[in-house]
Structures are given as C-alpha cells and as structure tokens.
RODO-2510 file (C-alpha; in nm, 4 decimals, decimal comma):
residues 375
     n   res          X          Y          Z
     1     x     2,3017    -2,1556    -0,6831
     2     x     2,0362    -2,3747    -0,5711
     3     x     1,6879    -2,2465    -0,5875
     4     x     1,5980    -2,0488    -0,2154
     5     x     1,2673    -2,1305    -0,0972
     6     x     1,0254    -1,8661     0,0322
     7     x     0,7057    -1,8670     0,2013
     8     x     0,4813    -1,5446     0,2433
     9     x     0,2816    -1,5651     0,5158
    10     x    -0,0492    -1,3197     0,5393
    11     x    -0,3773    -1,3060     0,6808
    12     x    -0,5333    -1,2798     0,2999
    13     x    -0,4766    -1,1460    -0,0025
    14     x    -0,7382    -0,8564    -0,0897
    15     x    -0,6835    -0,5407    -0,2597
    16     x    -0,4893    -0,2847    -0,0867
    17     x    -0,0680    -0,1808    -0,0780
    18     x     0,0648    -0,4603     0,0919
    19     x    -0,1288    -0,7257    -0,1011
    20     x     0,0133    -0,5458    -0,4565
    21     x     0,3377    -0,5549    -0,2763
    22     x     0,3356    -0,9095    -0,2722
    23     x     0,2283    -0,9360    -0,6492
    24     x     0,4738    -0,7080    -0,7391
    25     x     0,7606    -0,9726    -0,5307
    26     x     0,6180    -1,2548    -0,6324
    27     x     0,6068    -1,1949    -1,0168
    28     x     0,9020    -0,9633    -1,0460
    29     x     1,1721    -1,1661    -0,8492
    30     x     1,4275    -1,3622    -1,0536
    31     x     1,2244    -1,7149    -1,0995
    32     x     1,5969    -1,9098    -1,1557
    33     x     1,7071    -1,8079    -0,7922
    34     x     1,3663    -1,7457    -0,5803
    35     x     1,0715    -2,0220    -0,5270
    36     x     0,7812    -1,8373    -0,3723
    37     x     0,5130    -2,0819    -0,1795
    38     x     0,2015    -1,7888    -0,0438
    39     x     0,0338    -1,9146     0,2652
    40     x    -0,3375    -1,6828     0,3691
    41     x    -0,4307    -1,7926     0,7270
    42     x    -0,8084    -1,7124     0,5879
    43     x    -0,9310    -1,6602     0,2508
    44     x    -0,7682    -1,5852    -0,0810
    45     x    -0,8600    -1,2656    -0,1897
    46     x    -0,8727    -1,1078    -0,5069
    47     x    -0,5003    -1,1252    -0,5720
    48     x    -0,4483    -1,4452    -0,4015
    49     x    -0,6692    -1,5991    -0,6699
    50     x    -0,5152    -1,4003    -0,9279
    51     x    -0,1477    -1,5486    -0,8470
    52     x    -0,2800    -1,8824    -0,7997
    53     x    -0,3772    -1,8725    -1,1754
    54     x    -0,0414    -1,7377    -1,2936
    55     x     0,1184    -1,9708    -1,5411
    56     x     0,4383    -2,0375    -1,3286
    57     x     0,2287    -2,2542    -1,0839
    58     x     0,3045    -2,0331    -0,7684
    59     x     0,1593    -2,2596    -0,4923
    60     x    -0,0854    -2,0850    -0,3193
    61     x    -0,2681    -2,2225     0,0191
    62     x    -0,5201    -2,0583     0,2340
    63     x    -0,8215    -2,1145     0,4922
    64     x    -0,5850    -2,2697     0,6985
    65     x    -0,7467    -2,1110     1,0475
    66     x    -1,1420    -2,0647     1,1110
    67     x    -0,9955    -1,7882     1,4262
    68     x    -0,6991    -1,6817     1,5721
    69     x    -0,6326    -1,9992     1,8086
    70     x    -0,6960    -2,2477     1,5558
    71     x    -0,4269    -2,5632     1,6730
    72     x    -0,5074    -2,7343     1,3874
    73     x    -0,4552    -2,4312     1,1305
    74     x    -0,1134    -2,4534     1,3353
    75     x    -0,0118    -2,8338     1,2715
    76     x    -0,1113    -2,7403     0,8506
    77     x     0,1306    -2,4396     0,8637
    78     x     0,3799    -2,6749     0,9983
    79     x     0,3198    -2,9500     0,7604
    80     x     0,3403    -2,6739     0,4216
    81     x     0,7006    -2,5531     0,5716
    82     x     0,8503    -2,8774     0,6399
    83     x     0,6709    -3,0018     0,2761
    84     x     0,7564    -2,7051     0,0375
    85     x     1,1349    -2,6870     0,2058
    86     x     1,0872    -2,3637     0,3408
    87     x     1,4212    -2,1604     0,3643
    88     x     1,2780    -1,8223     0,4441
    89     x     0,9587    -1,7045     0,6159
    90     x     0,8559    -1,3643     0,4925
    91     x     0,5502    -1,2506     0,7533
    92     x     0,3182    -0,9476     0,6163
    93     x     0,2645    -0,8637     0,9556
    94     x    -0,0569    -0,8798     1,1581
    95     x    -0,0128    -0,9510     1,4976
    96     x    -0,1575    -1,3551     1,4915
    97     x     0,0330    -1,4087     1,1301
    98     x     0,3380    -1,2834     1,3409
    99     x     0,2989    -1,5146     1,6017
   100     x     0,1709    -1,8216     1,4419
   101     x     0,4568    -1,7995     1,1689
   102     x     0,7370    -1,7173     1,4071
   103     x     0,6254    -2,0010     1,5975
   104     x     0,5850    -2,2684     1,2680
   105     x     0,9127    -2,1532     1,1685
   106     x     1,0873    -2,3001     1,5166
   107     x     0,9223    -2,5723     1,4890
   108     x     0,9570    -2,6767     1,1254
   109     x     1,3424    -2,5568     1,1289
   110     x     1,3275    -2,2637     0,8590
   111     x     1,6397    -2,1232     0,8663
   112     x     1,5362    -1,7552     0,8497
   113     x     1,2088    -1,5435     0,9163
   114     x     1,1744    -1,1815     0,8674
   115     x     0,8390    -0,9914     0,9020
   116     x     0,7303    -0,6624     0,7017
   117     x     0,5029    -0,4253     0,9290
   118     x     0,2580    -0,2643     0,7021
   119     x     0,0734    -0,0042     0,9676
   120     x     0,1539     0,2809     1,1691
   121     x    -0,0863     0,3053     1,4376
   122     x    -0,1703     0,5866     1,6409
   123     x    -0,0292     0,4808     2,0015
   124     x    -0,3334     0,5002     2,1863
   125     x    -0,4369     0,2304     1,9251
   126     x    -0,1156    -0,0319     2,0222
   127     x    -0,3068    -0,1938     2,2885
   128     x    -0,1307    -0,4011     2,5717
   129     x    -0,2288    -0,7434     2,4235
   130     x    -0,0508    -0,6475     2,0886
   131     x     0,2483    -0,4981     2,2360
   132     x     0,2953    -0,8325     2,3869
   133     x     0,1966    -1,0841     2,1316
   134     x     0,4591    -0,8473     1,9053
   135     x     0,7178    -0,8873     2,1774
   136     x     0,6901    -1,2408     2,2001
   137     x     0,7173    -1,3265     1,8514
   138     x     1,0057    -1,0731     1,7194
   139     x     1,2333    -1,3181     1,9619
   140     x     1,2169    -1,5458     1,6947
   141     x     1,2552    -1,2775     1,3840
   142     x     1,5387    -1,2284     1,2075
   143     x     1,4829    -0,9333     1,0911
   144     x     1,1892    -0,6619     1,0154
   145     x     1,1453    -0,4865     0,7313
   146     x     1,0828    -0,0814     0,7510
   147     x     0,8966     0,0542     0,4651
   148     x     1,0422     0,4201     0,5126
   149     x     1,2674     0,6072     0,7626
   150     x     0,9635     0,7725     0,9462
   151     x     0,7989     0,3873     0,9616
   152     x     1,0983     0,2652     1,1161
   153     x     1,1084     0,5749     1,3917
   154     x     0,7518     0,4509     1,4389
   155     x     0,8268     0,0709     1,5379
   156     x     1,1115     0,1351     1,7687
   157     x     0,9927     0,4248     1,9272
   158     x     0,6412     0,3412     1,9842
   159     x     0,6059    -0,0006     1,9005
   160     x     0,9252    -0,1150     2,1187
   161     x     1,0946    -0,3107     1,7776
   162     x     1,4508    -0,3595     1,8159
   163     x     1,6379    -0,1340     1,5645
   164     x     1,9263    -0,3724     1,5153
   165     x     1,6444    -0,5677     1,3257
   166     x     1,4935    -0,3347     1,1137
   167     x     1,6181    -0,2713     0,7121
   168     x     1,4149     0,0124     0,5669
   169     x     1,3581    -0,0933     0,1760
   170     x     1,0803     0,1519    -0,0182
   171     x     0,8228     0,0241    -0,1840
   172     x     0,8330     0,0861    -0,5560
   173     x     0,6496     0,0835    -0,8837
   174     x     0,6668    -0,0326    -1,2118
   175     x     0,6918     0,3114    -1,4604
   176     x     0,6172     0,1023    -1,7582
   177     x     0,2876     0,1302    -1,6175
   178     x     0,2045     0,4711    -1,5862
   179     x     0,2662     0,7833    -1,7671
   180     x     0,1499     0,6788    -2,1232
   181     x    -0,1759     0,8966    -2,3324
   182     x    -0,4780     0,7030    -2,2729
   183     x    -0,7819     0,8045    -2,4227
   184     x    -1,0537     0,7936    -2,1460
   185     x    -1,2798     0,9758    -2,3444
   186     x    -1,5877     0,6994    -2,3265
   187     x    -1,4789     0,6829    -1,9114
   188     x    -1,5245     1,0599    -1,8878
   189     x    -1,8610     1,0326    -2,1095
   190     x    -2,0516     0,7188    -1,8960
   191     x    -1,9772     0,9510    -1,5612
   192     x    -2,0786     1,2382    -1,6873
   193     x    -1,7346     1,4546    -1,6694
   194     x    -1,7374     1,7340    -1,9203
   195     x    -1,4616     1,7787    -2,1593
   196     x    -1,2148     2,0504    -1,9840
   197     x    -1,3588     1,9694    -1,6257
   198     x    -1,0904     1,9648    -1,3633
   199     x    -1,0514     1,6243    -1,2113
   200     x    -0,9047     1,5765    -0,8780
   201     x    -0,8489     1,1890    -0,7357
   202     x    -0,7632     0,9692    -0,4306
   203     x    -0,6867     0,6039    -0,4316
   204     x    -0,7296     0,4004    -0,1401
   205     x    -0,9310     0,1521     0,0652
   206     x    -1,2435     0,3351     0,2208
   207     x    -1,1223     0,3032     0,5420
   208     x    -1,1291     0,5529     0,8331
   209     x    -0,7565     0,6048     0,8311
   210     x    -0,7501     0,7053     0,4949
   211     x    -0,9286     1,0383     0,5857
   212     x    -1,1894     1,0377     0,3034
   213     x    -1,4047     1,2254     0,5122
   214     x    -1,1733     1,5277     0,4875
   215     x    -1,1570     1,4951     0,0839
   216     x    -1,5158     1,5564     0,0737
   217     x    -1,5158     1,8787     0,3167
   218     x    -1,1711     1,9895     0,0794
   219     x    -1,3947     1,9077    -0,2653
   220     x    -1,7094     2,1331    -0,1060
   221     x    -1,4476     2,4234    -0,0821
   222     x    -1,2522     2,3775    -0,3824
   223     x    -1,6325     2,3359    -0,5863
   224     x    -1,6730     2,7243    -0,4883
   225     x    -1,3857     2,7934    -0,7397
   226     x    -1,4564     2,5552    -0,9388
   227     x    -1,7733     2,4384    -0,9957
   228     x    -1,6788     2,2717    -1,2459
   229     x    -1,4506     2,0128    -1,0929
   230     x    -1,5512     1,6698    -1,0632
   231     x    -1,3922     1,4199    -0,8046
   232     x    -1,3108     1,0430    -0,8456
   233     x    -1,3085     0,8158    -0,5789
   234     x    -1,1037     0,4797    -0,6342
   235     x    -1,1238     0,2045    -0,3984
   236     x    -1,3785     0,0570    -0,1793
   237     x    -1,4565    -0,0387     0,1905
   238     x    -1,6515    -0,0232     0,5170
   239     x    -1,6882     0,3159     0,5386
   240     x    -1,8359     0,3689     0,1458
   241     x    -2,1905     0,4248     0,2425
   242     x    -2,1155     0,6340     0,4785
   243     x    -1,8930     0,8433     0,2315
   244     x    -2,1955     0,8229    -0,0125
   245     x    -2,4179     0,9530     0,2708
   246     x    -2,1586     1,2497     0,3409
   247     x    -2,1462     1,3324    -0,0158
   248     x    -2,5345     1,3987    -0,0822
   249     x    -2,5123     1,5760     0,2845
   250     x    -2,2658     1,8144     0,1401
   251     x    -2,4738     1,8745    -0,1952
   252     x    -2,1550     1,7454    -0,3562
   253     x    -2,2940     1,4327    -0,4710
   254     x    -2,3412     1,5136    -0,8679
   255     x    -1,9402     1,6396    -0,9068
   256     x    -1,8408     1,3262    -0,6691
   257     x    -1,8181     0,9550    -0,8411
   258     x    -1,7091     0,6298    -0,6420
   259     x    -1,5541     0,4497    -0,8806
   260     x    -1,4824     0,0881    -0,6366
   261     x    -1,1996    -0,0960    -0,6845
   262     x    -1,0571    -0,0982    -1,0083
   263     x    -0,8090    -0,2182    -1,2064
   264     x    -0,7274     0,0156    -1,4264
   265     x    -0,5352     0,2364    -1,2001
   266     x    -0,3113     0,4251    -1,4576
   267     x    -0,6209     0,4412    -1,6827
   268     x    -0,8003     0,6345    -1,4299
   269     x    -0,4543     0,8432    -1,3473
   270     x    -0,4460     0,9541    -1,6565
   271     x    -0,7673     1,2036    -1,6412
   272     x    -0,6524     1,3459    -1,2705
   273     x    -0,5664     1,7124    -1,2725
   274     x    -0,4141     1,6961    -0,8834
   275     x    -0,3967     1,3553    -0,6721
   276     x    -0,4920     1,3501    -0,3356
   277     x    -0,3605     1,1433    -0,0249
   278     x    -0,5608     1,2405     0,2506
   279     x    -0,4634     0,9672     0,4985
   280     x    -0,4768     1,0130     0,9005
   281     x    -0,1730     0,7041     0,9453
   282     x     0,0473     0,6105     0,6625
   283     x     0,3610     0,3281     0,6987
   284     x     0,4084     0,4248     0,2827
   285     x     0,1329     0,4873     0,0436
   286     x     0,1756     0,2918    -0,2528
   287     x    -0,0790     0,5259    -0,4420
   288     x     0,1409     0,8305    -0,4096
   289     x     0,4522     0,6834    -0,6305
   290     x     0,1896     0,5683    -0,8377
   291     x     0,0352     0,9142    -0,8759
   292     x     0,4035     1,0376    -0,8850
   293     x     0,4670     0,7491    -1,1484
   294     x     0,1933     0,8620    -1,3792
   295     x     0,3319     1,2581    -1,3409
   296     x     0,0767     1,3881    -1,1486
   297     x     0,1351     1,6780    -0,8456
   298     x     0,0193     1,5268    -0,5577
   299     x    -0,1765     1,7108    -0,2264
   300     x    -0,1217     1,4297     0,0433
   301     x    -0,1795     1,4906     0,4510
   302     x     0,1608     1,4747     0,6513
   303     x     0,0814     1,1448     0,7745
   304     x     0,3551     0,8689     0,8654
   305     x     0,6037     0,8557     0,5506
   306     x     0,4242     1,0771     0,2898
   307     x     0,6108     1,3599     0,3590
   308     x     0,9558     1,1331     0,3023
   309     x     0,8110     1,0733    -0,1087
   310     x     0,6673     1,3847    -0,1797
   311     x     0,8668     1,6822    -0,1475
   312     x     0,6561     2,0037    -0,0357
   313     x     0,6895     2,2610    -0,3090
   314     x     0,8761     2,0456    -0,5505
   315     x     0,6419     1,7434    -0,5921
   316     x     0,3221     1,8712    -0,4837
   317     x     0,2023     2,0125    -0,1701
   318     x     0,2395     1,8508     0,2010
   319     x    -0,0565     1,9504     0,4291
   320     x    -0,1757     1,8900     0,7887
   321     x    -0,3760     1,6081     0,9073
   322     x    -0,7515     1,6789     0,9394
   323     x    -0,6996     2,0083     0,7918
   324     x    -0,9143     2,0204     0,4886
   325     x    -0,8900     2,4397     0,4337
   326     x    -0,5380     2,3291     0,3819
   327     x    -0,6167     2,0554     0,1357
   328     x    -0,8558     2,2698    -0,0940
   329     x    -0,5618     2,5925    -0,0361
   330     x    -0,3528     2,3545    -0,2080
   331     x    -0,5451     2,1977    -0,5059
   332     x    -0,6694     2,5420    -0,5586
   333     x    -0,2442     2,6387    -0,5958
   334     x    -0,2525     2,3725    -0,8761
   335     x    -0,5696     2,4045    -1,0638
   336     x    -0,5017     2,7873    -1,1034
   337     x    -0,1332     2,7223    -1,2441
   338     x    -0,1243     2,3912    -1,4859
   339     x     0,2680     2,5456    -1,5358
   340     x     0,3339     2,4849    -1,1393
   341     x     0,1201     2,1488    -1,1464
   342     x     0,2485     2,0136    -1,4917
   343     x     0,6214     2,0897    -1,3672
   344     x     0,5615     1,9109    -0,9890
   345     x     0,4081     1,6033    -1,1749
   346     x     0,7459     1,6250    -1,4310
   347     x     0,9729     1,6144    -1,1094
   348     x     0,7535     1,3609    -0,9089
   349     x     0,8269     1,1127    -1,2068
   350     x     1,1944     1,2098    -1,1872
   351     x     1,1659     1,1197    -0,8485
   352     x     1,0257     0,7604    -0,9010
   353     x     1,3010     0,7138    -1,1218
   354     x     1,5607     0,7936    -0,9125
   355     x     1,4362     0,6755    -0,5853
   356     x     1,1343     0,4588    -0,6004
   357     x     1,1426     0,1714    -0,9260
   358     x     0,9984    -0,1588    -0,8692
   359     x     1,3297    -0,3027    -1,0262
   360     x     1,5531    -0,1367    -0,7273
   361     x     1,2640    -0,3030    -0,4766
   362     x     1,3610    -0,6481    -0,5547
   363     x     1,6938    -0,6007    -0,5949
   364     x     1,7239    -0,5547    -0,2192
   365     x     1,5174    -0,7699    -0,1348
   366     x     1,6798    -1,0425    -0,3192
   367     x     2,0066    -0,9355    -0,1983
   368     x     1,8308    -0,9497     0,1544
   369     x     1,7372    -1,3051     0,0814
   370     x     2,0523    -1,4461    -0,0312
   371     x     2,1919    -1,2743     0,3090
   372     x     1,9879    -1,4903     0,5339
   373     x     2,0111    -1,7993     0,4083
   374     x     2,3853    -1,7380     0,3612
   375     x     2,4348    -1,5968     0,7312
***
C-alpha cells in the first residue's frame, strides 16, 4: 500500500493534552503506511521542536500567520499541501485552524479532512462569531473526531456539529510508562517532603478551567487532618501567580509546591498518595488515565468526560464542580484507608488496560485513515 500522507494542522505545539496527543500519533503510528507533515499556524512550541528533532525527519512548519486573517499565511498553507501531497488533513481544532485548513484543503484538492475538537465550553462561552466560523467550515469536514461520549453530546447539542460526522475514539496512554518503583527520594528531599508525608497531586495547565483554585480551598481542609500532607502542583500557566498568591493567603504555602511543567510525569506519579482532577470543563483529561496508568485512585470534579474514565467508588471518587468540601470529603476517604485507595488505583490500571492503551488509540485511527482515503 502506498504510503498515505497526513498533515496536522494546529495553532502550536505547547505543552498540554492535545499537543501530547499529537506526539503520541505522530511517533506511535505505523511509519511503513502513515507520512505525517505538522503544520503550527504560529510558533512551535515545546513539542513542536521536540518532533522536529526526531530522527525520522518528521517535517515540521510553523509561523505561517502573524494573526488570524493573514492571506499570505493562507497562499503558504496552500503551497505545503499541494508540495508534501497531502492526502488527509487532520485539524486540532481552534476555530481559525478550522477554517483556514478546511478552506486550504478545497483549494489544494486533499482528498479528506477531519478535525478533532479538543474543548468543551460552557455555552454562554460559544459566542455567535464562533458558532458561525464552526458552521462554515464543518461544510467542508469529513468527519470530527469525539474524544468521549459526553464530548460528543457536547458538540451536537450545544455546539450544533452534525452527529453523522462525529467518531468518538479515547485518548490513551502508553502503560510502559507508568506504574514502575522509582526512587524519588532526592525529589522528596530538595522540596522538603518528609518521609511518610501524604502527597496528594494535580496535573494540568494553570488555567482557570482547570479549577486550581478549588484544590487549594480542598488542601486547607484536608491540612486539618493532616497536617502533614504536602501538595504538588504540576504544570504551569497564566493563572500561576495568582495560585501562588492564593496559597500564602490560605497559610498553605509551606505544604504547597509548584512544580512547572515537567517532564517527568510518571516520576512525579510515583510519590502521589491520591490524584486530583479538579477541572470546571473537560472534553477528556489526559492526566487522569495517566494517574489511572500509574495506579493511583483518583478525586476528579464531574466535569465533561471525567466521570466516563473514572468510575465513582471503583476507581476513585467523582465529585461536584466547585465543590471543594466534597473534594477534601473524598481524599480524606483515601488517605484514612490505603486498602480502599491501593485497591481503586489496582482497578484504575485494569481499566487503562482494558479500555484506554495508546496501542488501541492508533489502531483506530489508522483504520480511520485508511477509510478516507479509500472512501
């Protein structure tokens, strides 16, 4: 079979779940069938720069727009699809990567485009010029790519997708990765965590949506059990010094440590007690399988699709939005039972396994590929 083309379009390639998402495609897709060209309308970002330095010469172009109605960012887009071949468009969707893409694609004759929506947004928050942008462009999309059943609810329901478009395929994650002993004794020792401290953990962009707010109101309440308990904070943001702020408001500062983003995510796993997802809007929170991945019992908010990967009472603990009495309730549950939380972190692995591996990931999506260039 002749090698299928496939460009990823995206605004840029920073840290956060959709930007692994396309590592983990990109690297873990079979290299004798797929040909992956990665297009950032702005700049690279960290793992843009990373794959462009991967020994299988991925192609890897970006700063092709200075704004959003940049004609002659439009006429480069053009030129890379008719030059690399292009086959397949794969949008990680933002409204102006939707519409410029859909748009190239006409033009330069790719046979196939299909966009993957990455955000649920509250519906005040889908304004009128994005509804129709969206509109416009999913004409000319083949078809959209759900991350979980509750996403895909989301984008026909409130976000007026057609659902004759949409495939739901879960993210996954490599196990290989997580799970292992790591001593993180010289970690523990440069951030002052004693030996035997509980250590409770979020991962995630410090963003608004990500409700960090509320895991600093849950660790002042679960600090009056344990006073012990320290709290690590992986990620980074707009909203860090404001976090930082909160934290010395709260007297919480000393047990609190904001570790920015970081690299050694199963390394850092591998000290939590309880993981925490305390999100506000969720379309599926890579973090979660990873905490899953690495057997931990996870507390997460019941925000967009986290309730569809952790099961309440079985994998952890599934708590209202905002609520962050109900957060600390719950960590409290786990930290005064290792049995219970040992047990829920067993069965969240068990769950990865059977539901959520990066290899069952690209198998549909290759399948998917081979589809539409076949169709």
């Amino acid at each position: 079979m002749k090698k299928i083309n496939i460009m990823i379009l995206t605004h840029s390639l920073h840290v956060g779940g959709a930007e692994n998402h396309v590592n983990s495609l990109v690297l873990n897709s079979d290299k004798a069938k797929f040909n992956f060209v990665i297009v950032c309308l702005y700049e690279l970002g960290v793992i843009g720069e990373r794959l462009s330095k991967e020994k299988d010469g991925i192609k890897v172009y970006h700063n092709l727009m200075r704004r959003n109605f940049d004609v002659s960012g439009v006429w480069k887009l053009i030129h890379i699809m008719r030059g690399e071949n292009i086959n397949i468009l794969y949008i990680v969707l933002t409204p102006f990567t939707l519409f410029w893409g859909a748009f190239c694609a006409k033009i330069a004759g790719v046979k196939a485009s299909l966009a993957r929506s990455t955000t649920i947004y509250p519906i005040y928050r889908v304004t009128k010029k994005r509804k129709i942008i969206t509109s416009v462009s999913l004409n000319f999309i083949d078809k959209i790519i759900a991350q979980s059943n509750s996403h895909k609810d989301y984008l026909v329901e409130s976000a007026g997708f057609d659902p004759g478009k949409i495939i739901v395929i879960y993210n996954g994650v490599d196990l290989e990765c997580y799970g292992k002993y790591i001593d993180m004794a010289d970690f523990k020792f440069s951030v002052k965590i004693p030996t035997g401290a509980p250590v409770i953990g979020i991962v995630g962009r410090l963003v608004p949506e990500k409700g960090h707010l509320i895991f600093l109101r849950a660790a002042r309440r679960i600090l009056e059990s344990f006073p012990q308990a320290h709290f690590l904070i992986a990620g980074d943001g707009k909203q860090r010094s404001e976090l930082e702020t909160f934290s010395n408001e709260l007297r919480i500062d000393s047990n609190v440590h904001f570790l920015g983003t970081r690299h050694d995510i199963s390394q850092i796993l591998s000290l939590l007690n309880v993981a925490v997802m305390s999100s506000v809007t969720e379309a599926f929170s890579n973090a979660i399988l990873e905490y899953m991945a690495a057997s931990k019992p996870v507390v997460a908010t019941d925000a967009g699709s986290n309730a569809e990967i952790v099961v309440d009472g079985d994998t952890g603990y599934v708590v209202p939005c905002n609520d962050s009495e109900a957060m600390a309730d719950a960590v409290l549950k786990l930290l005064r039972n290792e049995k219970l939380a040992i047990k829920m972190g067993e069965t969240g692995r068990a769950t990865v396994i059977e539901k959520f591996t990066i290899q069952d990931m690209i198998a549909k999506y290759e399948s998917l590929f081979i589809d539409l260039v076949e169709y």
